[in-house]
N, CA, C and O of each residue as an XYZ file, in Angstrom:
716
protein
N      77.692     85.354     93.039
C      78.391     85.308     91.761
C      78.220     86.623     90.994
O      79.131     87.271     90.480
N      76.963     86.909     90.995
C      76.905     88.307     90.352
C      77.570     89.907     91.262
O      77.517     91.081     90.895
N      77.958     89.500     92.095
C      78.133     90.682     92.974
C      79.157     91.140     92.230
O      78.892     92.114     91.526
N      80.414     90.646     92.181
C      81.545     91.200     91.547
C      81.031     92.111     90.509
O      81.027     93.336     90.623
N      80.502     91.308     89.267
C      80.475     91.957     88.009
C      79.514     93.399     87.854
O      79.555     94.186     86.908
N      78.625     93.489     89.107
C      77.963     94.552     89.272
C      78.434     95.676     89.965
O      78.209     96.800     89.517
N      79.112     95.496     91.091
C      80.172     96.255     91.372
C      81.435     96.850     90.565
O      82.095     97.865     90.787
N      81.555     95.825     89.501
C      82.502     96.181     88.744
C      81.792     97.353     87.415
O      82.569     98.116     86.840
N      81.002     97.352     87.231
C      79.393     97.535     86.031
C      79.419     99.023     86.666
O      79.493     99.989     85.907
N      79.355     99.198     88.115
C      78.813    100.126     89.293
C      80.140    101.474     88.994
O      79.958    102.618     88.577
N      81.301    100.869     89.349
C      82.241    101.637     89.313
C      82.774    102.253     88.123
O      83.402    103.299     87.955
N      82.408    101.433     87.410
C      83.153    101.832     86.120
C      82.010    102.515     85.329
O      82.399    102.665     84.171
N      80.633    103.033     85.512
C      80.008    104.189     85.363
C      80.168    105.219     85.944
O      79.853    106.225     85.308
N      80.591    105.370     87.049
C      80.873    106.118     88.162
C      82.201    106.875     87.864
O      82.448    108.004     88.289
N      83.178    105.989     86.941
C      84.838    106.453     86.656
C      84.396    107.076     85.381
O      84.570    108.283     85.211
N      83.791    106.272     84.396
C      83.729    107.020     83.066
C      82.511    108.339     83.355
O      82.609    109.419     82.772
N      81.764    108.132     84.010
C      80.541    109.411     83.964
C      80.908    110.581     84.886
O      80.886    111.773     84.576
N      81.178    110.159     85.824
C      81.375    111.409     86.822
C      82.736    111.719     87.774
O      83.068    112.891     87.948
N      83.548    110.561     88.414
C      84.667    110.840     88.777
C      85.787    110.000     88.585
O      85.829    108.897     89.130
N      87.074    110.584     87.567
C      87.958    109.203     87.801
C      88.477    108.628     89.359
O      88.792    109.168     90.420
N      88.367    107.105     88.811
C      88.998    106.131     90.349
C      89.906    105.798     89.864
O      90.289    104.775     90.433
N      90.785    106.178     88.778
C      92.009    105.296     88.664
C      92.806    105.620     89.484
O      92.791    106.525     90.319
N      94.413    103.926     88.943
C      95.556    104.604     89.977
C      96.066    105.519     89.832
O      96.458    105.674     88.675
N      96.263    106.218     90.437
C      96.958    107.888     90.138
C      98.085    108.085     91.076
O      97.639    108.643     92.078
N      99.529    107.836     91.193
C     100.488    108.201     91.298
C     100.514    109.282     92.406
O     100.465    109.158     93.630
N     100.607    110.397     91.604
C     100.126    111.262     92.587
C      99.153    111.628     93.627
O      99.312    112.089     94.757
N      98.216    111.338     93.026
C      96.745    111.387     93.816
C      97.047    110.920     95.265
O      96.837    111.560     96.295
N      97.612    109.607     95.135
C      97.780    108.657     96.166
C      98.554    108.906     96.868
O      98.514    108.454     98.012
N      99.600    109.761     96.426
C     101.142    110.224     97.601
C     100.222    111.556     97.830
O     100.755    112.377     98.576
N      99.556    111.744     97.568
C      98.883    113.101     98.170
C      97.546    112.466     99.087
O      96.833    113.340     99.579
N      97.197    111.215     99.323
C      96.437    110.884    100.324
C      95.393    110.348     99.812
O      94.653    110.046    100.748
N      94.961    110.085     98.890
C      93.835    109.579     98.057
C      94.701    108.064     97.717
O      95.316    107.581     96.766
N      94.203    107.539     99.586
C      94.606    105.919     99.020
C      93.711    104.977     98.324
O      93.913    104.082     97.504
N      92.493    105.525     98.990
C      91.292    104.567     98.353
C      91.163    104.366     96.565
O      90.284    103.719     95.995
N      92.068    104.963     96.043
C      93.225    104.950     94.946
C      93.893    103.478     94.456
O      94.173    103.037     93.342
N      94.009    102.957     95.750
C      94.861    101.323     95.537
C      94.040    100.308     95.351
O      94.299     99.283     94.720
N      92.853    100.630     95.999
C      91.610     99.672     95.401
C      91.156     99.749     94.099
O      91.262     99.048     93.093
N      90.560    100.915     94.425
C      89.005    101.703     92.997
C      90.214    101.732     91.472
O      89.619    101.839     90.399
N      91.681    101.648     91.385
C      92.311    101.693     90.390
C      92.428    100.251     89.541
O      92.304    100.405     88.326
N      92.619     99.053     89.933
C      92.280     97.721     89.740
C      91.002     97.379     89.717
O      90.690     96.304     89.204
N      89.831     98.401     90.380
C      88.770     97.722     89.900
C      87.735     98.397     88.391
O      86.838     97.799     87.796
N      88.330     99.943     88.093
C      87.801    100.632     86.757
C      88.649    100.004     85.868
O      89.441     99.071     85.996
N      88.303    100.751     84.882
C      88.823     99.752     83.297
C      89.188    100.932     82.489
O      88.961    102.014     83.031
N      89.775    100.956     81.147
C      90.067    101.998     79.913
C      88.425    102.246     79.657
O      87.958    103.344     79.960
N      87.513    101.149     79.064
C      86.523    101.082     77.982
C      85.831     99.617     78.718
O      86.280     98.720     79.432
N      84.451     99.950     78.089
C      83.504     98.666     78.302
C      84.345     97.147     77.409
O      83.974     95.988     77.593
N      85.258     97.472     76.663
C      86.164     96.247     76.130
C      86.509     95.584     77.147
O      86.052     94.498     77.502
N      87.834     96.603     77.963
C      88.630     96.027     78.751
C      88.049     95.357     79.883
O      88.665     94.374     80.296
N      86.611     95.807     80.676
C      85.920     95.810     81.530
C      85.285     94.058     81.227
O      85.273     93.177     82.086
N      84.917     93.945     80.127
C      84.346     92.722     79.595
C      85.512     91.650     79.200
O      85.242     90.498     78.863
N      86.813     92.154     79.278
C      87.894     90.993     78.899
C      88.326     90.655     80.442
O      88.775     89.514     80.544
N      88.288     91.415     81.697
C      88.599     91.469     82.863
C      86.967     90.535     83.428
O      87.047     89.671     84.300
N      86.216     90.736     83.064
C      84.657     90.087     83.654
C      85.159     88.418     83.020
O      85.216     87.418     83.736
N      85.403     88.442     81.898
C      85.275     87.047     80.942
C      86.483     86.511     81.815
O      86.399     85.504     82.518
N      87.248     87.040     81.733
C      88.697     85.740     82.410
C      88.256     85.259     83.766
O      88.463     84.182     84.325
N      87.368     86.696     84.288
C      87.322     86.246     86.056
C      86.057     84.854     86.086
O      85.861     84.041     86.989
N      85.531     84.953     85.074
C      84.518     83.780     84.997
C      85.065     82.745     84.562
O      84.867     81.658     85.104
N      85.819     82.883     83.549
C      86.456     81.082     83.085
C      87.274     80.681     84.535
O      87.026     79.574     85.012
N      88.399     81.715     85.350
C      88.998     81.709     86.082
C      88.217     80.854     87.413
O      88.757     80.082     88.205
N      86.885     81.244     87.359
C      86.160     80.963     88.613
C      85.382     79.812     88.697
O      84.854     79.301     89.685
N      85.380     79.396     87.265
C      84.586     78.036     86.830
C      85.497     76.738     87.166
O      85.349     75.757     87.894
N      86.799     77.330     86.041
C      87.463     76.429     86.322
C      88.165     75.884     87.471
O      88.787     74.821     87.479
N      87.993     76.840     88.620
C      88.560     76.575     90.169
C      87.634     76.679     91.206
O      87.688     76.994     92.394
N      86.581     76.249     90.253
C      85.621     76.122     91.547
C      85.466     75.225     92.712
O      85.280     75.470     93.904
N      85.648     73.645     91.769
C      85.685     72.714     93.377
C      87.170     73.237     93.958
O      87.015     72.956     95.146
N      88.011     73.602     93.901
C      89.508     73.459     94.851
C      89.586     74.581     95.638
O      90.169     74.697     96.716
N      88.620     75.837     94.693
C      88.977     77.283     95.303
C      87.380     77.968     95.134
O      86.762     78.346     94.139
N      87.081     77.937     96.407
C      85.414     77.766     96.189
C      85.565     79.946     95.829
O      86.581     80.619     96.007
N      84.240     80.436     95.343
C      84.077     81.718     95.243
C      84.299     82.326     96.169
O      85.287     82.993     95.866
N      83.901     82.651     97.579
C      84.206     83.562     98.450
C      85.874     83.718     98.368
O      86.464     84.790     98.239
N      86.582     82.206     98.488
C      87.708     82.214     98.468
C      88.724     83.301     97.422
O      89.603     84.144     97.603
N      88.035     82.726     96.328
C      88.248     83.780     94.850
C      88.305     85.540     95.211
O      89.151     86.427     95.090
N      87.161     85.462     95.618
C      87.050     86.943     95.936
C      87.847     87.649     97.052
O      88.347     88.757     96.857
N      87.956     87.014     98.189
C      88.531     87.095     99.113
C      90.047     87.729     98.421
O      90.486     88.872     98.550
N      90.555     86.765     97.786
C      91.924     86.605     96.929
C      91.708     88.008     96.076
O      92.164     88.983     96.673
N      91.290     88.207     95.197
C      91.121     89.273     94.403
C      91.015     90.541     95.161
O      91.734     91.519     94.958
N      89.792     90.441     96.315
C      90.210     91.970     96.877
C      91.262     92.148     97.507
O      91.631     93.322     97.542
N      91.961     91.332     98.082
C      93.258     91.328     98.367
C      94.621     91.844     97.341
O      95.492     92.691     97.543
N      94.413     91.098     96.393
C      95.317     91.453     95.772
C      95.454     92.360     94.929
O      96.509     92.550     94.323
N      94.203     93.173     94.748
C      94.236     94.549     93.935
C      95.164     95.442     94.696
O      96.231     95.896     94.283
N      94.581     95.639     95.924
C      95.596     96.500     96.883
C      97.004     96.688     96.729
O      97.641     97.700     96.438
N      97.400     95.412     97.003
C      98.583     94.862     96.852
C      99.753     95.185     96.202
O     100.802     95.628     96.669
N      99.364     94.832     94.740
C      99.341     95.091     93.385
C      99.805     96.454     93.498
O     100.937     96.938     93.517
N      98.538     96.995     93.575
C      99.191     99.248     93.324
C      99.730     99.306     94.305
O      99.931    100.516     94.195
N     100.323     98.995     95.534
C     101.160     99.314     96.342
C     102.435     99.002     95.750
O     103.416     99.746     95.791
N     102.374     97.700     95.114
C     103.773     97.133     95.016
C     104.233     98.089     94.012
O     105.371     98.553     93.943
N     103.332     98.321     93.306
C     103.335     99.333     91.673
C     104.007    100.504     92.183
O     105.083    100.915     91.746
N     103.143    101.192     93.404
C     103.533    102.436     94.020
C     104.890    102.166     94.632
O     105.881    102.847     94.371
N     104.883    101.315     95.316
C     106.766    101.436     95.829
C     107.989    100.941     94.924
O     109.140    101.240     95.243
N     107.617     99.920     93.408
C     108.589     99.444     92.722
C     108.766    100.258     91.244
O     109.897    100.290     90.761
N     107.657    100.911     90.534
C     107.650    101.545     89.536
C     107.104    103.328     90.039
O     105.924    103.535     90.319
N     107.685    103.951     90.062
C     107.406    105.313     90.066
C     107.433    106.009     88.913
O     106.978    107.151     88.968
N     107.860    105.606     87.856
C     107.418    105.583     86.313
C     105.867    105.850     85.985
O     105.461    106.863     85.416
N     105.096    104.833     86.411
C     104.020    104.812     85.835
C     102.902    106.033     86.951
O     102.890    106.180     88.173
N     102.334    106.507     86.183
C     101.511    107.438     86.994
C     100.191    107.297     86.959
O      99.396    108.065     87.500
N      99.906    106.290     86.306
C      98.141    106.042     86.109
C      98.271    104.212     85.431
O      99.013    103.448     84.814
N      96.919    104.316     86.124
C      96.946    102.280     85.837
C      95.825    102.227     86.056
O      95.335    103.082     86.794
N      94.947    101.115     85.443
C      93.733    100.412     85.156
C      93.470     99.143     85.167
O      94.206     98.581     84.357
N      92.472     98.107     85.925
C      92.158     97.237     85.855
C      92.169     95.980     86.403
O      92.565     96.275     87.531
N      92.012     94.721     86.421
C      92.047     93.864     87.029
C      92.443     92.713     86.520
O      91.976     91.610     86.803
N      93.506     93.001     85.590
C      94.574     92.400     84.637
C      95.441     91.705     85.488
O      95.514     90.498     85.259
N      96.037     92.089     86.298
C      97.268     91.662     87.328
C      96.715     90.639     88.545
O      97.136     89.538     88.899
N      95.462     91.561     89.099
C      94.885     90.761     90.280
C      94.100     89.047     89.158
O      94.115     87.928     89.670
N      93.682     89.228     88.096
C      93.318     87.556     87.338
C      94.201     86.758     87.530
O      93.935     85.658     88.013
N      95.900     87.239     87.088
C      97.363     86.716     87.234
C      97.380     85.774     88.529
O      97.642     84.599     88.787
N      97.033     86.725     89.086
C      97.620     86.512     90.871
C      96.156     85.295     91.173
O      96.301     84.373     91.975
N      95.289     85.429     90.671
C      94.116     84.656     91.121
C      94.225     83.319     90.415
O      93.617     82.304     90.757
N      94.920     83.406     89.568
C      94.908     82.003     88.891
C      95.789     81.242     89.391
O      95.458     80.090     89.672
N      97.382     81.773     89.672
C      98.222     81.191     90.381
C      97.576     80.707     91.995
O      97.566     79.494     92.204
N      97.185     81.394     92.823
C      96.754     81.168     93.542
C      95.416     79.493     93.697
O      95.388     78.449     94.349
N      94.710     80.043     92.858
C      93.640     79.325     92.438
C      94.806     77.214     92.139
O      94.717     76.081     92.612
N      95.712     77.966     91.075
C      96.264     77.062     90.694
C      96.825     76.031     91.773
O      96.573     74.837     91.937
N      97.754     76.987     92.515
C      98.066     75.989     93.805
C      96.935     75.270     94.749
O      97.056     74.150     95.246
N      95.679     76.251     94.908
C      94.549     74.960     95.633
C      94.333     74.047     95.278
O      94.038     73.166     96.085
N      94.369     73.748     93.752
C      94.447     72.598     92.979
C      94.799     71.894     92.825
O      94.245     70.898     92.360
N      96.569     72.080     93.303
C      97.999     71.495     93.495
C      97.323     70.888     94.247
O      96.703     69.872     93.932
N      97.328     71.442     95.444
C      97.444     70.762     96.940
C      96.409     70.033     96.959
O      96.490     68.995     97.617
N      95.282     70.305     96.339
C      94.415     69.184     96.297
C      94.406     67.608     95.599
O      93.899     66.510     95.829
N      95.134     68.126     94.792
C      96.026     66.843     94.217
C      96.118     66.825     92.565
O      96.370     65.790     91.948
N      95.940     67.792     92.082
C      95.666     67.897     90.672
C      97.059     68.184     90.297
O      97.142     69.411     90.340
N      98.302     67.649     89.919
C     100.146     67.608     89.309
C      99.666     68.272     88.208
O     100.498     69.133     87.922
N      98.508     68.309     87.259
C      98.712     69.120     86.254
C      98.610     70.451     86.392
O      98.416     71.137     85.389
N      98.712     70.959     87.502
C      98.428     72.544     87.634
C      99.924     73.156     87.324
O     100.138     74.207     86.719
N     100.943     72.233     87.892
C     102.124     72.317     87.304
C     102.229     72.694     85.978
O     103.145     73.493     85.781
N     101.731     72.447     85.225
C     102.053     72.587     83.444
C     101.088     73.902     83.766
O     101.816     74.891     83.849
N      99.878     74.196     83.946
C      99.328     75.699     83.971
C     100.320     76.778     84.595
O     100.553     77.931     84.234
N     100.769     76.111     85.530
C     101.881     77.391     85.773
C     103.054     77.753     85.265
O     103.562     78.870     85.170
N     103.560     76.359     84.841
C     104.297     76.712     83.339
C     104.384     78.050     82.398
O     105.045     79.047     82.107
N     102.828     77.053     82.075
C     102.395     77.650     80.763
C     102.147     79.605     80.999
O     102.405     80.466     80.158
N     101.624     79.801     82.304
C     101.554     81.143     82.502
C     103.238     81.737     82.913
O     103.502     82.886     82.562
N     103.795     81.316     83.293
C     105.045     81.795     83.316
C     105.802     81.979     81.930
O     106.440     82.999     81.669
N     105.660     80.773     80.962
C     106.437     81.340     79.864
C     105.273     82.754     79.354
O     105.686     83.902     79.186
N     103.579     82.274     79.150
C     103.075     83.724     78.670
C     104.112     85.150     79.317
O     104.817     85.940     78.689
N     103.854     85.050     80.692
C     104.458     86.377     81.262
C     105.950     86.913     80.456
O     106.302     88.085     80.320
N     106.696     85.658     79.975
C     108.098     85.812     79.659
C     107.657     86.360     78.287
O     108.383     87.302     77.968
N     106.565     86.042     77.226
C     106.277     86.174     76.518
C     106.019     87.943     76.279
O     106.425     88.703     75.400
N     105.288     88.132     77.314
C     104.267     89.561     77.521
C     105.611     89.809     77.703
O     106.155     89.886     76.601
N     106.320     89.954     78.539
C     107.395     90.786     78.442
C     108.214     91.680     77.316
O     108.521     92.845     77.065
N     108.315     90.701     76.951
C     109.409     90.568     75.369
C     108.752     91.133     74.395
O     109.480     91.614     73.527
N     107.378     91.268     74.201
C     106.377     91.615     73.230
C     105.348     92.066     73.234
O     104.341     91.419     73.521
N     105.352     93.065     72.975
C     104.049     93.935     73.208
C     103.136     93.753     72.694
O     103.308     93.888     71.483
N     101.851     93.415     73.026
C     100.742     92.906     72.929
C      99.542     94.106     72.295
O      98.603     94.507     72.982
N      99.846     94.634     70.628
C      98.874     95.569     70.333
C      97.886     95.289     70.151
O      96.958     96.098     70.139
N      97.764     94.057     69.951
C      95.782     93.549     69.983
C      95.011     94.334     70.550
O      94.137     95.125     70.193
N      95.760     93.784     72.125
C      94.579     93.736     73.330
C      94.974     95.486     73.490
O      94.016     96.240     73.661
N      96.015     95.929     73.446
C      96.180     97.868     73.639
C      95.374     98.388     72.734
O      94.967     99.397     73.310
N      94.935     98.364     71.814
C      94.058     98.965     70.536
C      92.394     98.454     71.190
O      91.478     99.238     71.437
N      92.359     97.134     71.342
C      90.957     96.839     71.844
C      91.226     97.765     73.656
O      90.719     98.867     73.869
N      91.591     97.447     74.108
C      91.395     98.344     75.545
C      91.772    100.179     75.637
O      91.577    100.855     76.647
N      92.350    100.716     74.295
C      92.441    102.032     74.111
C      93.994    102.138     75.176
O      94.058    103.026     76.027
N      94.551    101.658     75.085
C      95.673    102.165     76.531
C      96.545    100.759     76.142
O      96.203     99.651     75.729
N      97.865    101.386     76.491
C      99.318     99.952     76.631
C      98.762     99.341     77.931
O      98.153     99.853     78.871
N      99.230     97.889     77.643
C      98.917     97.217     78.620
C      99.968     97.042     79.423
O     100.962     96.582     78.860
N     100.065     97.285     80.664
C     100.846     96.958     81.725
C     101.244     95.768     81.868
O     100.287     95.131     82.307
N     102.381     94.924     81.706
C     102.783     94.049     81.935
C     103.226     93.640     83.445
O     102.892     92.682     84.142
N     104.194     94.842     83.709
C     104.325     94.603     85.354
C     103.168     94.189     86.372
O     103.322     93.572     87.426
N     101.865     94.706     85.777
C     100.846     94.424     87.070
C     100.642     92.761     86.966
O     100.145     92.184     87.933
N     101.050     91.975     85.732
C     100.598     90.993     85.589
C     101.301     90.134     86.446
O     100.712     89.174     86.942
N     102.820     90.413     86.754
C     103.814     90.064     86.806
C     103.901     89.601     88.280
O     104.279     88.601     88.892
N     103.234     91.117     88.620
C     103.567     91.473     90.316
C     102.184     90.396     90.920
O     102.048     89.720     91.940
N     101.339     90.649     89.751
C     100.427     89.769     90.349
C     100.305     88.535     90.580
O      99.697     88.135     91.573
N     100.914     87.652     89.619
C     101.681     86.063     89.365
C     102.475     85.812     90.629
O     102.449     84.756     91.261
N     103.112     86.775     90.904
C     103.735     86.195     92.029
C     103.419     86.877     93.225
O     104.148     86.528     94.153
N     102.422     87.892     93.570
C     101.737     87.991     94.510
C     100.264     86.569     94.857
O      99.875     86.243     95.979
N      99.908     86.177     93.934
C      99.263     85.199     93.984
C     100.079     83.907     94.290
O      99.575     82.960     94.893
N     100.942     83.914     93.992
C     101.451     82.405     94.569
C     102.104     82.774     96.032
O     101.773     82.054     96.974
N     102.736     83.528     96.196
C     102.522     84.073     97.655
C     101.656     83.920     98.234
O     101.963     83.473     99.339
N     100.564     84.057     98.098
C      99.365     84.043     98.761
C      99.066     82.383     98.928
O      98.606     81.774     99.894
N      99.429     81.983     97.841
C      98.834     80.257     97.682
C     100.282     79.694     98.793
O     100.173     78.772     99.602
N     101.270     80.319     98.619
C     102.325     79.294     99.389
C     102.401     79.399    101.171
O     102.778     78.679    102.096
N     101.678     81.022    100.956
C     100.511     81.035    102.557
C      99.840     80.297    103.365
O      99.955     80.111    104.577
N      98.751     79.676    102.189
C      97.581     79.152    102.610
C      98.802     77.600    102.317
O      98.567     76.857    103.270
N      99.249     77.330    101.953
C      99.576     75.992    102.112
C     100.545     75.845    103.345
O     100.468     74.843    104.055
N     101.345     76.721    103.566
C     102.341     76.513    105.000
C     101.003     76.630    106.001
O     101.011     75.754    106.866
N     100.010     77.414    106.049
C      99.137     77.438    107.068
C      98.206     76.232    107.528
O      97.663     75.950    108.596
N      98.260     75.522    106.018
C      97.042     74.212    106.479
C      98.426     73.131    106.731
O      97.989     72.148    107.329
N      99.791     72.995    106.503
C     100.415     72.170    106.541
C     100.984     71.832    105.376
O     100.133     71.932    104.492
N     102.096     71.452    104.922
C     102.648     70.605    103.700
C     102.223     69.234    103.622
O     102.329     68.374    104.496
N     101.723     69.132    102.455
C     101.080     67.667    102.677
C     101.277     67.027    101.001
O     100.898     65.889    100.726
């Protein structure tokens, strides 16, 4: 349980003290892929770092019997990758990105469907409810959380991640069977 958040603690001294790991656009078309990881896992500020730690814990509590931790994690390092790839081949706009905002998205949906399938119908209304947020985030820019994290918040990563995570969940469910 603690591994994540220390790794996460690890890197993000490592980005703010001595070398940036963000996503970098360029960096990365110039060969610095390890770029698609280390960019989803640094942060703006110890804020953002601690709003990305706090969700991944309610996230992990609350899906613990359906979507045990390794599973979680499994899911998350997966989908950071993912994520800045999809970023890298669908937005060429953006040239720098931070955090693990998008991969929570994708982990909850995911998370959400183990739940489904396990038999919980109200996960339905959670995915709802995160789909209208996303429609929400869209439409409205969210200066709270940009002023507390020092940087605009990316909406697309959230986006790409929502439905990279249910991808992933509609995976694991064609794989064990429709049931």
């Amino acid at each position: 349980m603690l591994g994540l958040p220390l790794l996460l603690i690890l890197l993000q001294l490592i980005h703010s003290q001595w070398f940036d790991l963000a996503y970098q656009r360029q960096a990365i078309l110039q060969g610095a892929w390890w770029r698609l990881m280390t960019g989803g896992l640094v942060h703006s500020n110890t804020a953002h770092l601690l709003m990305n730690l706090l969700g991944w814990l309610l996230i992990s509590w609350i899906y613990r019997a359906d979507c045990g931790l390794r599973r979680q994690l499994a899911c998350l390092l997966l989908l950071v990758p993912l994520i800045n790839l999809a970023i890298l081949w669908l937005d060429p706009s953006l040239h720098r990105y931070v955090g693990l905002s998008g991969a929570l998205h994708g982990l909850f949906c995911y998370a959400a469907l183990c739940s489904l399938r396990a038999g919980d119908r109200q996960q339905c209304y959670w995915l709802l409810g995160l789909l209208l947020k996303l429609g929400w985030d869209h439409w409205h820019q969210d200066g709270v959380t940009a002023e507390l994290i020092a940087v605009p918040v990316y909406d697309g990563a959230h986006r790409l991640g929502a439905f990279l995570g249910l991808m992933l969940g509609a995976g694991m469910w064609l794989r064990s069977g429709w049931r």
